[in-house]
N, C-alpha and C positions, 0 to 999 in steps of 0.2 A: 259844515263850517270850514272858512278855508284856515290853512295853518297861521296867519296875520291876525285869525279874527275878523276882518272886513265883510262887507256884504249885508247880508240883510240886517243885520242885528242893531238897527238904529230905531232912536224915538220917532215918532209918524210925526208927518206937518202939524200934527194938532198938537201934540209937544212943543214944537221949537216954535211956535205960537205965539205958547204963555208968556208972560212976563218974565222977566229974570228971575225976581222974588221967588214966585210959584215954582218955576222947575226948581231952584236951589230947594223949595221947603223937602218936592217931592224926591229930587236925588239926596236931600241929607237921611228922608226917613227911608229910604232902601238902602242906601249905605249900612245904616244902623243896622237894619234888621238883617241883611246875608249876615253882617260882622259878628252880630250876635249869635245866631239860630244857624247859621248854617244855610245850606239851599236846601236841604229836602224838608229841614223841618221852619223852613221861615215861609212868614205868611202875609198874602196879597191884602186881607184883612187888615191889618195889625200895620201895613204899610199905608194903605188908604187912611186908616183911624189917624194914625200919625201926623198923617199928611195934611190933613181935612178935605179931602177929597172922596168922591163914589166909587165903589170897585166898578161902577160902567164906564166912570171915566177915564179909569188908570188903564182900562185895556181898549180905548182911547189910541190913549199915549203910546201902548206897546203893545204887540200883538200876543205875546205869551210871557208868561214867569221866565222862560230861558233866555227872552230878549233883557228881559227886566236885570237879570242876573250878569250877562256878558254887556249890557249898555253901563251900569255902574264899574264892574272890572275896568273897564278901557278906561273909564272916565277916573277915575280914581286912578290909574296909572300914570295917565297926564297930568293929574295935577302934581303927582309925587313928582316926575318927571322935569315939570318948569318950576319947581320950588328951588328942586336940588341944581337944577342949572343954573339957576340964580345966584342962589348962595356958594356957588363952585368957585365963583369969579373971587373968592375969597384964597383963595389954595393957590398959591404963585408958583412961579418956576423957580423961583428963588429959594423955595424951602428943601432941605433935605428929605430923604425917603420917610424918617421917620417923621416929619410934622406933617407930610401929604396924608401918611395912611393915619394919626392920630385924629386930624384935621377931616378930613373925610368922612368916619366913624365917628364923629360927634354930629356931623350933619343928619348925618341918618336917625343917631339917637334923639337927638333935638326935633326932629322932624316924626316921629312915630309919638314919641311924648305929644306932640303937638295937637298931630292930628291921630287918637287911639284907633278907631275906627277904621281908618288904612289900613294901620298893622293889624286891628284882627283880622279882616278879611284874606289880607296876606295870608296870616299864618292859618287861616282855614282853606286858603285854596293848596296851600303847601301839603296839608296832611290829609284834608279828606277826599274822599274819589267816591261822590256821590251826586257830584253835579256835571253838569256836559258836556264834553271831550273833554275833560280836566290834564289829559295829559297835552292837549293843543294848548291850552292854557296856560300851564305851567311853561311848556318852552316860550310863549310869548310874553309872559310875564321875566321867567330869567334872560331875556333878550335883553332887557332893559335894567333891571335892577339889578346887574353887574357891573354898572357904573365904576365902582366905587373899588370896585377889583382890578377892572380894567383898568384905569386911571394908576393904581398903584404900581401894577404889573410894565407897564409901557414907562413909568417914570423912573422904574427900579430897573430896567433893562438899559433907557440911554444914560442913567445916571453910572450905570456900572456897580450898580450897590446886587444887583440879579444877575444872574450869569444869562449871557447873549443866546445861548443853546438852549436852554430853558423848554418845557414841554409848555406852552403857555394856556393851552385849555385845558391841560392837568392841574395846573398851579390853579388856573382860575378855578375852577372844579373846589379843589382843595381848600383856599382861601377863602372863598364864597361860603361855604357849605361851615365851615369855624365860626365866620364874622354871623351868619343867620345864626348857632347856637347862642354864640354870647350874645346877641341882643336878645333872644330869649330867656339867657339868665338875668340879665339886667332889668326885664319887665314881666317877667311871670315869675312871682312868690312860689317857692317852694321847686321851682322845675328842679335847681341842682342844689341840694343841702350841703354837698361839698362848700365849693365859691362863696354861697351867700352875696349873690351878687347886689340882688335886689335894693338891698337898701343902699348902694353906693350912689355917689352922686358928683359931680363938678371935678374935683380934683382926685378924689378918688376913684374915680372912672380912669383917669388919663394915667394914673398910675399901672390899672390892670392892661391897656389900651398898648401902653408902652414894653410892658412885659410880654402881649402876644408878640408884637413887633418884633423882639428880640429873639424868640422863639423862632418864629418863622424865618430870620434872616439866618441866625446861627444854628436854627439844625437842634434836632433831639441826638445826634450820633455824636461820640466823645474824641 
C-alpha cells in the first residue's frame, strides 16, 4: 500500500456499475459494520445480510476484506471532507481567533452527531492496530482532519493573536491531540467522570469550547 492510499484498493467495474442506490445500500452497510466490529472481528456476512446482496457478489465488487476495509476509509473521509468544506464558507475573516476556533469545533461536533458511523470508525482506526498498515492510515487520515487545526493555527499567526515563531507542527500536534479528547468527552458516556461532558449540548458546549480557547491562548504558567 502506498503512503496516499492509492492504487489497487478500488471497487471493480462491476461496483461502479451499480446504480447509485445499490452502491449507497452496500457502502452504508460496510460503514456500519468496520464502525461497529472493528476490522478483525467484522464480517463480509453480516455485511451482505445488510446489504441484501450474495457474499459472491460483494467479492464481485472487491477483491478482499482489506479492499472492503481501505475503499470505505477513503470514501468516508471524502465525504467528512466536502461537508466540512462546505460548511467552512461559514467562518469569515471577519471573526476573531476566538469565534474561528469555537465556530469550527462546532462543525466537527455537528457533523460526528450527524453522521455517528464516521466517528466510530474514526475512533477505531485511532486506537486499534489490527487492521492494515494502520499506521499508513493514520498519517493519511491526520493529513486531513487537521483542518480545523490548521485553519486556527494560520489565523492565530496573521492575526497576531499566536506568536509568529511558534513551533507550528508542535502546536498542531498539541491542539489536535486536546480537540480529538474533548470530542470524545462530549460523545462517549462515562470516558471522563471528571467533565461530565456528555450530556452538554448547544450553549453549554460553547461555554466549555471558550474555556479551552482561553487556556490555550493564555498558557497553564503564572
Amino acid at each position: 500500500m502506498s503512503e496516499n492510499l492509492r492504487g489497487a484498493f478500488l471497487p471493480t467495474n462491476t461496483f461502479m456499475s451499480l446504480s447509485p442506490a445499490k452502491q449507497e445500500r452496500i457502502v452504508s452497510s460496510i460503514l456500519e459494520e468496520f464502525a461497529c466490529y472493528g476490522y478483525s472481528v467484522a464480517s463480509t456476512n453480516r455485511i451482505c445480510s445488510r446489504a441484501g446482496i450474495s457474499k459472491g457478489s460483494m467479492f464481485q465488487y472487491f477483491e478482499n476484506k482489506e479492499d472492503i476495509f481501505i475503499y470505505v476509509v477513503k470514501r468516508s473521509l471524502k465525504e467528512i471532507i466536502a461537508i466540512y468544506r462546505e460548511k467552512n464558507l461559514s467562518i469569515k475573516d471577519s471573526m476573531d481567533l476566538k469565534e474561528v476556533f469555537v465556530r469550527s469545533c462546532f462543525l466537527m461536533l455537528e457533523f460526528y452527531e450527524k453522521y455517528p458511523f464516521h466517528y466510530r470508525l474514526y475512533l477505531r482506526i485511532n486506537y486499534e492496530v489490527d487492521f492494515p498498515d494502520f499506521k499508513k492510515i493514520r498519517r493519511y487520515l491526520n493529513k486531513y482532519v487537521s483542518a480545523v487545526t490548521h485553519r486556527f493555527i494560520e489565523v492565530g499567526i496573521k492575526k497576531g493573536v499566536l506568536k509568529k515563531d511558534i513551533d507550528a507542527d508542535l502546536a498542531l500536534f498539541m491542539v489536535n491531540n486536546m480537540l480529538f479528547r474533548l470530542v470524545e468527552v462530549f460523545f462517549i458516556p462515562g470516558v471522563d467522570p471528571v467533565l461530565n461532558l456528555e450530556n452538554h449540548s448547544g450553549g453549554d458546549r460553547k461555554v466549555v469550547l471558550e474555556k479551552v480557547y482561553q487556556l490555550i491562548i493564555g498558557g497553564m504558567g503564572s
